[in-house]
C-alpha positions as protocol buffer text, in pm:
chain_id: "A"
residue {
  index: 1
  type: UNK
  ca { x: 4469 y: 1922 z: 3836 }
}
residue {
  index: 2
  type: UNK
  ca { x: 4776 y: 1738 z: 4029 }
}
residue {
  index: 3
  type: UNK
  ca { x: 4941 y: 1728 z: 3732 }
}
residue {
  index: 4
  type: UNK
  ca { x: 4905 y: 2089 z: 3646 }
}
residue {
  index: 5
  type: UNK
  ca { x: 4997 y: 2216 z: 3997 }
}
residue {
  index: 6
  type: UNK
  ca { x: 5296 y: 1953 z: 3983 }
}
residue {
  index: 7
  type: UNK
  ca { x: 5433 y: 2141 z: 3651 }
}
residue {
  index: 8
  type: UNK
  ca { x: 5322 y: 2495 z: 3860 }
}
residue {
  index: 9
  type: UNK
  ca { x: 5595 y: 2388 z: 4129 }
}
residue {
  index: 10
  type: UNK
  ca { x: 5862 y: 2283 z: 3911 }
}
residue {
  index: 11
  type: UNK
  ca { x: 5834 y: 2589 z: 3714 }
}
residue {
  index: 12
  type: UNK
  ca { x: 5857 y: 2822 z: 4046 }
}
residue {
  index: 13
  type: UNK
  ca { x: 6129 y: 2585 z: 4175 }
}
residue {
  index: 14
  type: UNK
  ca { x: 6302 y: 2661 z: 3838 }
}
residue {
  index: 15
  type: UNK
  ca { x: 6265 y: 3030 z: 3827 }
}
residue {
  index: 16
  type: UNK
  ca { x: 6216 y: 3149 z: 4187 }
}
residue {
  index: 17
  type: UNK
  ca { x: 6454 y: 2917 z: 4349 }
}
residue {
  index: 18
  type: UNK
  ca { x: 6180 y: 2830 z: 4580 }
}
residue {
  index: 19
  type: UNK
  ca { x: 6216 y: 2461 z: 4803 }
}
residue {
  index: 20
  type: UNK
  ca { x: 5891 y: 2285 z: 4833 }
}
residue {
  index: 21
  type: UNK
  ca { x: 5910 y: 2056 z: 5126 }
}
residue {
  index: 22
  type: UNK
  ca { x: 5542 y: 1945 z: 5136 }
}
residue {
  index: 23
  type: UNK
  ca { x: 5255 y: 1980 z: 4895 }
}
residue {
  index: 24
  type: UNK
  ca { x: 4927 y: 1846 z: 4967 }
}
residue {
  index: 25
  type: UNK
  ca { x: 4604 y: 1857 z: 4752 }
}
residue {
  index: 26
  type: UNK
  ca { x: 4262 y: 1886 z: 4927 }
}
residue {
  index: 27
  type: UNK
  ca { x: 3895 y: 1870 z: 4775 }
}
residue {
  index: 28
  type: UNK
  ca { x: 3916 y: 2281 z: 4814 }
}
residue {
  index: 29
  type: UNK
  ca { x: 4245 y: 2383 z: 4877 }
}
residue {
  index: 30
  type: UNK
  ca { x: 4585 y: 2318 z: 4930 }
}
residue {
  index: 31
  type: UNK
  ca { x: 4914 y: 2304 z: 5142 }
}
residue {
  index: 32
  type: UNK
  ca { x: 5225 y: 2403 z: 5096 }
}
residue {
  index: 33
  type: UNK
  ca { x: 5533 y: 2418 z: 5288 }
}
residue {
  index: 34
  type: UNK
  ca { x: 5833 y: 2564 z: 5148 }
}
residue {
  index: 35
  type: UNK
  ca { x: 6121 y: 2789 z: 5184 }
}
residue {
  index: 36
  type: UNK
  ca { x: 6169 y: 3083 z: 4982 }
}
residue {
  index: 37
  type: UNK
  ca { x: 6547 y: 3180 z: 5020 }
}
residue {
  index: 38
  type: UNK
  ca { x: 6567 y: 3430 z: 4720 }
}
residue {
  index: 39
  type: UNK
  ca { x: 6219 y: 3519 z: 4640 }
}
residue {
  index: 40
  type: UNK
  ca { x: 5955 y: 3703 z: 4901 }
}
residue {
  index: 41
  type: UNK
  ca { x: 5689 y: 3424 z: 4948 }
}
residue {
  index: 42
  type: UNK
  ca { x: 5434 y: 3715 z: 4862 }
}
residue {
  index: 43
  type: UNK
  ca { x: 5559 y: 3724 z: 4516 }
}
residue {
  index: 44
  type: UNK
  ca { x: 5629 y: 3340 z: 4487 }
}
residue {
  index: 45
  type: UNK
  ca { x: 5228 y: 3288 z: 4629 }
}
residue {
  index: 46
  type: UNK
  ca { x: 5114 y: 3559 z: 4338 }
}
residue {
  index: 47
  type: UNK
  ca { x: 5325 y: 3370 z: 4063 }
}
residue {
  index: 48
  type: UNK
  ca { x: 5235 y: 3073 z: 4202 }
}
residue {
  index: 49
  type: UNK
  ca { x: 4846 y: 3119 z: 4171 }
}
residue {
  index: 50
  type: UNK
  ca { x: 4824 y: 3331 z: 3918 }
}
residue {
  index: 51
  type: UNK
  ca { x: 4999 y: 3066 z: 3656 }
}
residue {
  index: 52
  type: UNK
  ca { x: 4839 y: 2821 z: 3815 }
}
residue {
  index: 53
  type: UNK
  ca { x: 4510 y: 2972 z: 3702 }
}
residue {
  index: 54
  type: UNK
  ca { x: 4599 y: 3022 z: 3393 }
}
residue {
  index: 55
  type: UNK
  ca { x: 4668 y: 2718 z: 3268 }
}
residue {
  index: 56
  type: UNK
  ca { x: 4394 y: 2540 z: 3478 }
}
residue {
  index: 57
  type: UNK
  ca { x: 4183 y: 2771 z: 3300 }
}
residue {
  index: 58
  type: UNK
  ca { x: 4336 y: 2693 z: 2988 }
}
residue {
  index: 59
  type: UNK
  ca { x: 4298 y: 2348 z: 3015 }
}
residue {
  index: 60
  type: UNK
  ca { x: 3963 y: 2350 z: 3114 }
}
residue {
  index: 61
  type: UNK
  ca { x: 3750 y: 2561 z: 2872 }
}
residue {
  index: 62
  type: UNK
  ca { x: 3670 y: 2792 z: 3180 }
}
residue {
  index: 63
  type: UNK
  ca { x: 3726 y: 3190 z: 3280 }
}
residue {
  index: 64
  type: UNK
  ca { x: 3797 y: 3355 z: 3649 }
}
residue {
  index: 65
  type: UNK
  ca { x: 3900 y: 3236 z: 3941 }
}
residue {
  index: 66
  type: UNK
  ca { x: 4037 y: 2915 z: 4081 }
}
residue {
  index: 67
  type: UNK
  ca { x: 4130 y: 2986 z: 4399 }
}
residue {
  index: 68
  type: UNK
  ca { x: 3840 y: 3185 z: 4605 }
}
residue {
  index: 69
  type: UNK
  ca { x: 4072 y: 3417 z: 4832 }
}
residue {
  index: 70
  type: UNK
  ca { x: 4436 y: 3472 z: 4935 }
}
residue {
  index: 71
  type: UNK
  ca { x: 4699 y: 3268 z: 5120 }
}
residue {
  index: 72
  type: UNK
  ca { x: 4734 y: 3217 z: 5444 }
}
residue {
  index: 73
  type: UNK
  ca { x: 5092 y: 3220 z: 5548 }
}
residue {
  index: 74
  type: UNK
  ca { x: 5282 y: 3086 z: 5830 }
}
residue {
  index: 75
  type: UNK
  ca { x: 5638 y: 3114 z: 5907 }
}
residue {
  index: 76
  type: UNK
  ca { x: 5815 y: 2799 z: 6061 }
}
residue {
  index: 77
  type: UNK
  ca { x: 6140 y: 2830 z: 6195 }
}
């Protein structure tokens, strides 16, 4: 899984010109800081998870969701 989410980043890095500052795996969930100076973190968070699920998905032999409901952002200045 940390490798999959690792490759996730990269890949949004790559084509959303996204900054990750902090990413942190939990048993359930995640954190992510980040700044998102060309793309609207909505659609970064929707790439983000969707491709994500995917490929865990893929990789696993399993359908449906991963993550069980929507982000919960919070701007830092």
């Amino acid at each position: 899984v940390w490798g999959i989410l690792c490759e996730e980043i990269l890949s949004a890095q790559i084509a959303l010109g996204i900054e990750v500052q902090s990413f942190v795996l939990m048993p359930n969930h995640f954190h992510m800081l980040l700044t998102t100076p060309e793309t609207d973190l909505g659609e970064v968070m929707k790439s983000f998870m969707r491709n994500t699920t995917k490929t865990l998905n893929l990789e696993s032999g399993r359908s449906g969701r991963i993550f069980g409901g929507p982000y919960y952002p919070s701007i830092i200045e």
